[in-house]
N, C-alpha and C positions, 0 to 999 in steps of 0.2 A: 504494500500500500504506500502510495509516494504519500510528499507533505499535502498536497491540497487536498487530497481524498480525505487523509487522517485528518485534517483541520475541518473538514466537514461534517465528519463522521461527528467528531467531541463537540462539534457546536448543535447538532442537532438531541445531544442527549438530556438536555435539559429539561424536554416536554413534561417529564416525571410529576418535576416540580410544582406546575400547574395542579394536577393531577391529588398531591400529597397537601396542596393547598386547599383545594374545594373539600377535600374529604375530610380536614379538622374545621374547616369553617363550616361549611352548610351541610355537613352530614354530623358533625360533633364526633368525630374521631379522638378528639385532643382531648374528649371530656373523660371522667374518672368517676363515674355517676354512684358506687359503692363501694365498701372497704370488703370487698367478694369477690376472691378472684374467678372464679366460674360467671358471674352473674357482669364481669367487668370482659372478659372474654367473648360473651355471647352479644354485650354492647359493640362491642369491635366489628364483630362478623356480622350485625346485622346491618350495622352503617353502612361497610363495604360493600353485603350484599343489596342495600337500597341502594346505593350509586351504581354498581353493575346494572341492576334493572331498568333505572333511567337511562343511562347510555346504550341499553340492548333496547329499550323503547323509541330511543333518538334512532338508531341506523334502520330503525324497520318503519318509523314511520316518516323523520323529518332532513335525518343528516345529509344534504347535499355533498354528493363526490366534490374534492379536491385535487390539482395535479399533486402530484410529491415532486420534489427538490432536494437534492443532497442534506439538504440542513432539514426539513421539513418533512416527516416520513408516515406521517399520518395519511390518512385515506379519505378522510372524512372530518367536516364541519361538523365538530360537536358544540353546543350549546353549555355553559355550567348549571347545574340547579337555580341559583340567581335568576338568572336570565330565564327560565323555564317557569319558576315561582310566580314570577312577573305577566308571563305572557300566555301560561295556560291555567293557571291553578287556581292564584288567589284575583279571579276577577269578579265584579259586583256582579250582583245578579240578584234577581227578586225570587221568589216563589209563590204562584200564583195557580189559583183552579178558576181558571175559565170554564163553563159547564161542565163542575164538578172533577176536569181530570187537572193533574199536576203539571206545572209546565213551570220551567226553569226557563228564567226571562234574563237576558244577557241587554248591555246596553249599543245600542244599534252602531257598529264598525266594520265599515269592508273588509281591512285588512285581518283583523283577529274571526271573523268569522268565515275569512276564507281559510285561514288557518287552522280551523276547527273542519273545516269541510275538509283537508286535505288529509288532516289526523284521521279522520271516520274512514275516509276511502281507504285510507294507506290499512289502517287496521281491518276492513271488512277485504280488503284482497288477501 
């Protein structure tokens, strides 16, 4: 491996980091939730395992291909939880029975109810 390869190689190893950042912030990796180690154990794995699931959620329904680049070896535009929380999860919305049946009432936006249309398809293929 010459120099510019191996200088690409070591700059592209970084992405980890991102990665080891989202999961003690918006999964609470970093927390310490009991003085149990089995029950502090089973915290750990369920956090990782909630981030795996939201990223095996993003490639099947939202992650747009990306090229790859010697530094950049990802495949795929992932989204962080952050940015997910925001635009799928925690939006307003009413609850309402219109002639008696339930209906969840979103506030009227092209852009997040096409996005919600693209979730439904991607998940019902």
């Amino acid at each position: 491996m010459g120099g510019p390869a191996l200088w690409h190689f070591a700059a592209g190893r970084g992405a980890q980091e991102k990665t080891i950042a989202e999961l003690k912030g918006e999964f609470a990796l970093d927390a310490v939730p009991s003085r149990d180690y089995g029950a502090n154990s089973a915290w750990q794995q369920l956090s990782i395992l909630a981030h795996n699931l939201l990223k095996g959620f993003q490639l099947d329904t939202l992650a747009p291909a990306k090229p790859r680049s010697p530094k950049r070896t990802a495949s795929y535009l992932l989204q962080n939880m952050r940015t997910l929380r925001f635009e799928l999860i925690a939006r307003a919305a009413r609850l309402c029975r219109p002639q008696g049946r339930r209906v969840l009432r979103l506030k009227a936006n092209p852009r997040i109810q096409q996005l919600y249309e693209d979730v439904s398809a991607a998940l019902a293929a």
